[in-house]
N, C-alpha and C positions, 0 to 999 in steps of 0.2 A: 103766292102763286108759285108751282112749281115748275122749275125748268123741262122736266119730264112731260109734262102736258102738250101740247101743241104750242097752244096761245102763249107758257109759259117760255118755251122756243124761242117764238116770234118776237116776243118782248124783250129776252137777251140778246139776239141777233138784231133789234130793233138800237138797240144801245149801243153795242161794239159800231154799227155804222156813226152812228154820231158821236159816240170816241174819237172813231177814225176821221170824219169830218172836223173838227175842232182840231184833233193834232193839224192837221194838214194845216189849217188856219194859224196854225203856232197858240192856239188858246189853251195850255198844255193843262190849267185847273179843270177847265170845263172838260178836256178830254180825259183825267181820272176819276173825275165825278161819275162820268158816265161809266166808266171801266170798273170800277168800284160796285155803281148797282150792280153793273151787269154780275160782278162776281157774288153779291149776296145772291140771286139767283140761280147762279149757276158757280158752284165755291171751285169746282173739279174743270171749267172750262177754258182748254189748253188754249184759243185764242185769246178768252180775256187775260189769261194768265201771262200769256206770252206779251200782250199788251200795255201790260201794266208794268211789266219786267222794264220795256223801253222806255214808258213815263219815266218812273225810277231811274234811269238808268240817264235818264236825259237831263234829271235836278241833280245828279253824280250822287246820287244813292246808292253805290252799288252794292252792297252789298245786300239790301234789300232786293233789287233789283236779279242779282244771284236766285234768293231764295224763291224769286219768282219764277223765272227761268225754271230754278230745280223743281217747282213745283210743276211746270207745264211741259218738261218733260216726263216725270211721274205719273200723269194727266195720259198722255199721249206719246206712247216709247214710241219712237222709230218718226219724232216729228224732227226734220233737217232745220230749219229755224230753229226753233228753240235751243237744240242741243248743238249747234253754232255757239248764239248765242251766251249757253250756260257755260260749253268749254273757255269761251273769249273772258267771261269775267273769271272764272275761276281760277286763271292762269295767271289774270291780271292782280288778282287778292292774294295768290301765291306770292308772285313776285312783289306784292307789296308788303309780306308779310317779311319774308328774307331782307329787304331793305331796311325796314325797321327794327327788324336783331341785329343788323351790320351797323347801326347808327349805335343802337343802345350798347353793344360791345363796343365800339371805338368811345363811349362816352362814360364807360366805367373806367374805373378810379386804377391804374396800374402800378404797380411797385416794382420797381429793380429789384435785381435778387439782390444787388449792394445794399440798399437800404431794407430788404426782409434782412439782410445778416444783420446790419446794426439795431435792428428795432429786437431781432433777440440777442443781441449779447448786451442791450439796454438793461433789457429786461432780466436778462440772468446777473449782471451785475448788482440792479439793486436789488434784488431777492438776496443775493448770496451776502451783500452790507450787511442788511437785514430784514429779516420776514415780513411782507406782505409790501412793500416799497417797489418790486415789481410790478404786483397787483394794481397799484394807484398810478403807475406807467403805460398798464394795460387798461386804464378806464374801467375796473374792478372795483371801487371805494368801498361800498360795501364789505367784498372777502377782504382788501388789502387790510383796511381798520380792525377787520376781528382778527386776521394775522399777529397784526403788529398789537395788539391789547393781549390777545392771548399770551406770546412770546412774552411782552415784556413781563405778565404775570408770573407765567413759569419762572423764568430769567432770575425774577425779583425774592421768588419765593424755594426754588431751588437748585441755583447758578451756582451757589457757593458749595452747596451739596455732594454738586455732582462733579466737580474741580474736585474735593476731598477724596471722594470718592474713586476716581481717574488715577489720583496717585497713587492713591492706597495699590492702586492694581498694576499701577504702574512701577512701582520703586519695592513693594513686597513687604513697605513698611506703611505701620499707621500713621495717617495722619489728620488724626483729629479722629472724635464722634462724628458718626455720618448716619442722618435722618432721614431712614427711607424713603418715605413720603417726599421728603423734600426732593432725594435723590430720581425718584419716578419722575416728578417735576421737572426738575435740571434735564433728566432726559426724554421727555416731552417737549419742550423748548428744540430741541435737538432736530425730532421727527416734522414739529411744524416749520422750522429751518429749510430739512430736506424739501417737505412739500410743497412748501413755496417756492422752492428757487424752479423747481419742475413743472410745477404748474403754471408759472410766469412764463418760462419758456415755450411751454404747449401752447399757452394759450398769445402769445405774440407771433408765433410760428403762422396760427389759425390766424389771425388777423390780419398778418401781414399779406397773407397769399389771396385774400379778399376785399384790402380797405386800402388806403392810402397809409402817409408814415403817421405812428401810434404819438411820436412825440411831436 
């Protein structure tokens, strides 16, 4: 039955009264049963809508209760109930919404700038020991372990290299055969050094300004 019809009218209008009947009686199921057909009848009908706003709105659904309201003034621009109504909760879910970013900001995790300094000069110390030991400071194990496997391979494979190497350039005399490869090596060791002590740093900087302390 369409609510356009006459009879279809009469049947919505027949409903909203016994809605309204039942609220009054506090039977607040049997009053959105009724509110409910009446809206499959009529989906656009700014009474029912406004109606069912107050059910909702009375089980503290509001926010359903909102979107009712929003719908029955949509329904009916320039209806003074409803759009009471829709400003009343909309100011209300506002201000509930601010109250629960003030909660959630007072319950995130804060850090002194005293302990941000110490978590990176933690973190730059054991980078600069050696490679990848800030990384396992910073809850990195993955990068910190291929740090510290890489280094010590370089290290193992061409440390002694690049020492020989160093002096040669250092003193203007030879000292010793010096094996390039090895030598690149030794100074590879060097660059994964630098970038771990830097990236330890960055990356405790970055956590600290966000988490609690790293150690």
């Amino acid at each position: 039955m369409s609510v356009g019809t006459e009879q279809g009218r009469e049947k919505l209008d027949a409903l909203l009264r016994e809605a309204h009947f039942f609220r009054l009686r506090g039977q607040a199921e049997e009053a959105e049963a009724r509110c409910r057909a009446a809206l499959v009848l009529g989906p656009d009908d700014a009474t029912a809508l406004e109606m069912m706003g107050d059910l909702l709105r009375g089980r503290g659904q509001t926010e359903s209760a909102a979107e009712s309201y929003r719908r029955a003034v949509a329904a009916a621009p320039g209806r003074p109930s409803s759009e009471k109504k829709y400003a009343e909760l909309a100011l209300a879910l506002a201000d509930r919404a601010r109250q629960r970013d003030a909660v959630d900001s007072l319950l995130q995790p804060t850090v002194s700038s005293q302990q941000q300094r110490r978590n990176v000069m933690t973190a730059f110390l054991l980078s600069a020991f050696f490679p990848g030991l800030g990384q396992f400071y910073n809850r990195e194990g993955v990068k910190g372990a291929l740090l510290v496997v890489g280094s010590l391979i370089c290290l193992g494979l061409g440390g002694d290299q690049l020492m020989r190497l160093l002096l040669t350039v250092a003193t203007t005399r030879p000292s010793g055969e010096v094996n390039s490869i090895g030598a690149w090596l030794g100074l590879l060791s060097g660059v994964l050094w630098i970038y771990a002590v830097i990236d330890a740093v960055v990356t405790a900087q970055k956590r600290s300004a966000g988490a609690g302390p790293l150690g």
